[in-house]
C-alpha positions as CSV (number, residue, x, y, z in Angstrom):
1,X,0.0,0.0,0.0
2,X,1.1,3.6,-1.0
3,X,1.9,5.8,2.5
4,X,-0.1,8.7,2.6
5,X,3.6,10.5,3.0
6,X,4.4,9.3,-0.5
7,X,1.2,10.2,-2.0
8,X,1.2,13.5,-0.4
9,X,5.3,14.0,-2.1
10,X,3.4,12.9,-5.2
11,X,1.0,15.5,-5.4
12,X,3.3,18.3,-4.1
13,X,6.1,17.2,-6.8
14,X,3.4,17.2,-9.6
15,X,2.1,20.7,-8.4
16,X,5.4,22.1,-8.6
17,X,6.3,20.5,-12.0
18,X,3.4,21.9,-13.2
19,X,4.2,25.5,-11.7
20,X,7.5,25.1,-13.3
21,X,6.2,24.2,-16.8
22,X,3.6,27.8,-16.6
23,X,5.9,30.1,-15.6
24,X,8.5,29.0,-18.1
25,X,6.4,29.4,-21.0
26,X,5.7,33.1,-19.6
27,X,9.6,33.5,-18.9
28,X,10.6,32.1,-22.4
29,X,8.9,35.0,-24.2
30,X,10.6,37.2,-22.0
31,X,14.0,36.4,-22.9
32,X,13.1,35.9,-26.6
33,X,16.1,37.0,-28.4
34,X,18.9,37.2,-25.9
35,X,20.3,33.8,-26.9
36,X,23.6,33.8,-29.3
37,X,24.9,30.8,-31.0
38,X,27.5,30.2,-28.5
39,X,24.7,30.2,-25.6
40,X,22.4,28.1,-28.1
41,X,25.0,25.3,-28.4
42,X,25.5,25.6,-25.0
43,X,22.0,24.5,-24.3
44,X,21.9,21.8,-26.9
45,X,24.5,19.9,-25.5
46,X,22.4,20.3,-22.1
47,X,19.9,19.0,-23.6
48,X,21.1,16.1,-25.3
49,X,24.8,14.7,-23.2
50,X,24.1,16.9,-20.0
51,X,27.1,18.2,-20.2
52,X,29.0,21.0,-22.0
53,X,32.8,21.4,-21.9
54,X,34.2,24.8,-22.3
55,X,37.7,26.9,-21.0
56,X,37.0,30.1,-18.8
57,X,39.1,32.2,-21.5
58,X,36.0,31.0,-24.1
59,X,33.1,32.0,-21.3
60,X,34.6,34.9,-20.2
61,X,37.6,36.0,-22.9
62,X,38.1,39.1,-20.7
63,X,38.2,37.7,-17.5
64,X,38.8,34.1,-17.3
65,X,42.4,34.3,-17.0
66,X,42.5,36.9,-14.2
67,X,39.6,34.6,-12.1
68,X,41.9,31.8,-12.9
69,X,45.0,33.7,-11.7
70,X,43.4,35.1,-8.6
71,X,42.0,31.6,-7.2
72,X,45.1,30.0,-7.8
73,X,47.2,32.6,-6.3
74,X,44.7,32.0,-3.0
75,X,45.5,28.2,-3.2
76,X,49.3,29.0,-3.3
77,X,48.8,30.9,0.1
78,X,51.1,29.0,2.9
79,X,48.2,30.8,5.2
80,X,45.3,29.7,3.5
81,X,46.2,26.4,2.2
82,X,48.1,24.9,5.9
83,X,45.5,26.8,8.2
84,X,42.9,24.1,8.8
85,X,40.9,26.6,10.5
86,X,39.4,28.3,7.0
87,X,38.6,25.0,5.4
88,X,35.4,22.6,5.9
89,X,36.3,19.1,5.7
90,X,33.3,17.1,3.8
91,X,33.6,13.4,3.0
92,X,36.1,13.4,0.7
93,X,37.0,16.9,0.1
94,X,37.6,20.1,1.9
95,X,35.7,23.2,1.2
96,X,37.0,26.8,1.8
97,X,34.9,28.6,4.6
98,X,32.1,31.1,3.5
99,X,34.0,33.7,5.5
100,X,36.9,33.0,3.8
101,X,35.9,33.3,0.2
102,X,34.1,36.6,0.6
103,X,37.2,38.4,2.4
104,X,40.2,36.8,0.5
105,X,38.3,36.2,-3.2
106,X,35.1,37.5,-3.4
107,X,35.7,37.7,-7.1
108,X,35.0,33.9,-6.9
109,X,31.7,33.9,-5.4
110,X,30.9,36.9,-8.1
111,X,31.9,34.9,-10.8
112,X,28.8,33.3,-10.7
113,X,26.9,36.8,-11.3
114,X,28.5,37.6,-14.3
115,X,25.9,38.3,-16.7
116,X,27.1,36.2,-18.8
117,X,26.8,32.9,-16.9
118,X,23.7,34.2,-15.6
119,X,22.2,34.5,-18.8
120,X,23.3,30.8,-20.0
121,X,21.6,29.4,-17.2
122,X,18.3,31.2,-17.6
123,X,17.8,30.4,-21.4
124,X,19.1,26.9,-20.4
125,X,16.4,26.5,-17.2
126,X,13.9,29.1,-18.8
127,X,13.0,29.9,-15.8
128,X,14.3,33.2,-13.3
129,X,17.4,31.6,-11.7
130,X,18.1,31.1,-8.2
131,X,22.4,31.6,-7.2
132,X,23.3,28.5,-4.9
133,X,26.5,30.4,-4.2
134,X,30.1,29.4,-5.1
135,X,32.5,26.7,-3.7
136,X,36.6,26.4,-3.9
137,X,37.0,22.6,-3.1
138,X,40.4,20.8,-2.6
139,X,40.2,16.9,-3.0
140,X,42.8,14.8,-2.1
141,X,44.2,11.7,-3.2
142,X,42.4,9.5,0.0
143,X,41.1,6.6,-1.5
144,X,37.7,7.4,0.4
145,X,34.8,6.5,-2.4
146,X,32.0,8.7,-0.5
147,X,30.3,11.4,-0.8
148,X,30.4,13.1,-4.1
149,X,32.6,10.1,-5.5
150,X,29.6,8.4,-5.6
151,X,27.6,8.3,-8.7
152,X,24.2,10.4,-8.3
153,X,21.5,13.0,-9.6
154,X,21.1,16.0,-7.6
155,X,18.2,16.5,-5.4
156,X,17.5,20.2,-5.1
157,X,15.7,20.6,-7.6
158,X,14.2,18.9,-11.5
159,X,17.2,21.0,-13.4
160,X,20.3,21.8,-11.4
161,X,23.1,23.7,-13.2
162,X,26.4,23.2,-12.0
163,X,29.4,24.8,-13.5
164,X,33.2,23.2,-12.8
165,X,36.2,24.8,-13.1
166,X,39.3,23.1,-12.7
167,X,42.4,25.2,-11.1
168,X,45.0,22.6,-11.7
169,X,46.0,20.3,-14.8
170,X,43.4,17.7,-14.2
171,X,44.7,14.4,-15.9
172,X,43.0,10.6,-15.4
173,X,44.6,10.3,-12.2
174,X,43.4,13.8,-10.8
175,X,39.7,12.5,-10.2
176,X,38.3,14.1,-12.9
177,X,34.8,14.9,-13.6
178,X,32.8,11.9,-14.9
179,X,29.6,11.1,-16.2
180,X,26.9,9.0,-17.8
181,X,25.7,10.3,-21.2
182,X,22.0,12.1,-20.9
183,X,20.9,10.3,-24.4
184,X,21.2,6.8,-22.6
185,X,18.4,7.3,-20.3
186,X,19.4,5.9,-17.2
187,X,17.3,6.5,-14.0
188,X,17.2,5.4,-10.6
189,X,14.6,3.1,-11.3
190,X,17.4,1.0,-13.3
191,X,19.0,0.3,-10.1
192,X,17.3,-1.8,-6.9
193,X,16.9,-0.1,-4.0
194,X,18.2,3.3,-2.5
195,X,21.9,2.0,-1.7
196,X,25.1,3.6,-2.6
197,X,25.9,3.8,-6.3
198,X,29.6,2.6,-6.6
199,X,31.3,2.0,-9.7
200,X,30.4,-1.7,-9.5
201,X,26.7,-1.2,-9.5
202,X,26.8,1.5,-12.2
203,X,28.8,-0.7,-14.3
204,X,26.1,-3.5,-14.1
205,X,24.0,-0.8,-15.7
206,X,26.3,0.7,-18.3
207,X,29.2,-0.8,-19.4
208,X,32.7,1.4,-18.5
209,X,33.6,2.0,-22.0
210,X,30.4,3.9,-22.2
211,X,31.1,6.5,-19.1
212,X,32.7,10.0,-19.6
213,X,35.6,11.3,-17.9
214,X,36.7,15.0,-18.5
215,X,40.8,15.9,-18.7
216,X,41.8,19.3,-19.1
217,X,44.4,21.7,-18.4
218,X,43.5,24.6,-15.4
219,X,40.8,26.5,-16.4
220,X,38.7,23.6,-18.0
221,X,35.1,24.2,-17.8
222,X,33.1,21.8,-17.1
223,X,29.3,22.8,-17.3
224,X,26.2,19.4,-16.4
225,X,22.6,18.9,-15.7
226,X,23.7,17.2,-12.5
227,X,19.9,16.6,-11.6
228,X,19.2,15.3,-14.9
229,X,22.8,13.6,-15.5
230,X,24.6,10.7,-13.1
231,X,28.1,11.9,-12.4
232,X,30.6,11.8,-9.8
233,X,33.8,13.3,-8.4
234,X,36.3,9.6,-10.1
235,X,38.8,8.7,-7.4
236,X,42.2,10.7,-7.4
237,X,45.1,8.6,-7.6
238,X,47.8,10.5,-8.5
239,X,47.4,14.2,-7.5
240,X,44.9,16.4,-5.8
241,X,42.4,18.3,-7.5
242,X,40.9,21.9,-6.9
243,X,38.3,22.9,-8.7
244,X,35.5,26.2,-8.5
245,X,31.6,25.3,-8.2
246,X,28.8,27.7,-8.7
247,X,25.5,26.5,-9.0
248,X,21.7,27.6,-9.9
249,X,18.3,25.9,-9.9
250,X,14.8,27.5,-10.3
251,X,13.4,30.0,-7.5
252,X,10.9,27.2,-6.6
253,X,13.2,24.4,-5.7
254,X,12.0,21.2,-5.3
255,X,14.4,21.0,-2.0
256,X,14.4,24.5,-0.6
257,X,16.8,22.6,2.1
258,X,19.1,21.1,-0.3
259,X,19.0,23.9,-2.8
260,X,20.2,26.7,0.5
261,X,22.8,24.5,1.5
262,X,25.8,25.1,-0.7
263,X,26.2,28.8,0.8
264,X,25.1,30.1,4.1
265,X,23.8,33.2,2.5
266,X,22.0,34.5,6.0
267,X,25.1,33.5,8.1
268,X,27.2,35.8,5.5
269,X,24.6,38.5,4.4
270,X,26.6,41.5,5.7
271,X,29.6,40.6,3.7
272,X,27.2,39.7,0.9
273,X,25.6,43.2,0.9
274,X,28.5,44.7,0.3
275,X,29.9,42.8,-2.4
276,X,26.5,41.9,-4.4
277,X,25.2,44.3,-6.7
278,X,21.6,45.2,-5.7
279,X,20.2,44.2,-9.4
280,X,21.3,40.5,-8.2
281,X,19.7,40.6,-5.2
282,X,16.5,38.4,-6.5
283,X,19.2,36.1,-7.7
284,X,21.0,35.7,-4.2
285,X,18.3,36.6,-1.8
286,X,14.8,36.8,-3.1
287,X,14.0,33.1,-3.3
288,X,15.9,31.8,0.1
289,X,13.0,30.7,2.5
290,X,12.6,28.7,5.7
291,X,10.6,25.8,4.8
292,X,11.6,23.9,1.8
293,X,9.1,23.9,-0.8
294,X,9.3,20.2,-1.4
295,X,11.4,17.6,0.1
296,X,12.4,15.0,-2.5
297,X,12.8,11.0,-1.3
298,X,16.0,11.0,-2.4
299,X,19.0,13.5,-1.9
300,X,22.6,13.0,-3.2
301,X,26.0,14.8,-2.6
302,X,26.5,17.8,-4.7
């Protein structure tokens, strides 16, 4: 018998589908026109492989390589790299803090602002996007397979962009970014039950030859469908990796929760304020709430 829990999920998830699908056909006609050929290829391979690989000096030809040099030159830091103080340590990765970011680069977390990014993911989620926030992540070479070295869809919502950009050579022992092609179809529902997805079980599913890695020298871009798309962090066995993660999602989330946590945007607000230009405010602030707006049955690592 069905729980009234799940039913009640059901019905919410539908709703909100449904919500989704209306206000994007209003929102298309608003941004009728602003795509390019570069954004329209952009979203094709969305669309159709989940993922898009580009270089920050093609997204951004007059910034890329000063972002690039200015995160790197943070990592090189004997104060910030040795103080475990500003890092969180995650599963199998450690994150710089919030407070950090904001007062050593903020032009990291504004990165994600750029009108130009912004406007990719719009026409690609044709819907008003909400800004997760921005993440400078050092993996090292552990051998822990957790967290986001598991294979997984994000939760947060039914189209999560996340962009990836590498800050070191990443090679095929640097754990880079891997995933299963979009056109294949795969689901959850190919796999039984809820446990972890290792590369065992995906490979009962899809053969290896079929998976995706992505190499590239610092600066690689790496931009996926990660709710729509399986991927995962593959193990580093040779070197560490650090890579930049920005993310955005509708303003309607399916997981308000999930969709908050990347960046503690309230605990951080007055450094925010100051940095955040007030037209991007809707895009930082404006869709945060308290109570998620629907909690999926099944979350994943980001």
């Amino acid at each position: 018998m069905v729980s009234r829990e799940r039913l009640t999920h059901a019905a919410r998830t539908y709703s909100l589908r449904a919500s989704h699908l209306v206000a994007s056909l209003i929102f298309r006609r608003q941004i009728a026109g602003e795509s390019s050929v570069k954004a329209a290829r952009v979203v094709s391979d969305l669309e159709t492989e989940g993922v898009h690989v580009t270089s920050l000096d093609r997204l951004l030809p007059d910034a890329g390589a000063r972002i690039l040099d200015t995160a790197l030159a943070v990592l090189e830091q004997a104060s910030v790299r040795d103080n475990p103080s500003l890092w969180t340590r995650a599963a199998s990765s450690s994150d710089l803090t919030a407070e950090t970011l904001l007062s050593r680069v903020p032009q990291l977390y504004l990165l994600g602002l750029d009108a130009r990014i912004l406007s990719l993911a719009q026409q690609y989620l044709k819907l008003p996007v909400a800004y997760h926030g921005a993440v400078l992540r050092h993996s090292l070479v552990d051998n822990e397979f957790s967290g986001p070295r598991l294979w997984h869809q994000d939760a947060e919502d039914f189209h999560v962009l996340r962009v990836v950009v590498y800050l070191n050579d990443v090679t095929p022992g640097g754990g880079p970014f891997e995933y299963i092609p979009l056109r294949l179809g795969i689901t959850y529902r190919d796999f039984r039950g809820l446990g972890e997805l290792t590369n065992a079980r995906m490979q009962q599913i899809v053969p290896q030859e079929k998976w995706k890695r992505i190499f590239g020298p610092a600066g690689t871009v790496v931009l996926c469908d990660t709710a729509k798309t399986f991927h995962h962090e593959s193990m580093q066995t040779e070197r560490d990796r650090s890579v930049i993660m920005i993310g955005y999602s509708s303003r309607r989330p399916r997981s308000m929760k999930l969709a908050m946590s990347h960046f503690p945007a309230e605990r951080v607000r007055p450094a925010l304020t100051k940095i955040v230009p007030s037209a991007n405010y809707s895009h930082v602030f404006g869709w945060r709430r308290s109570e998620p707006v629907a909690t999926p049955l099944v979350s994943s690592a980001s």
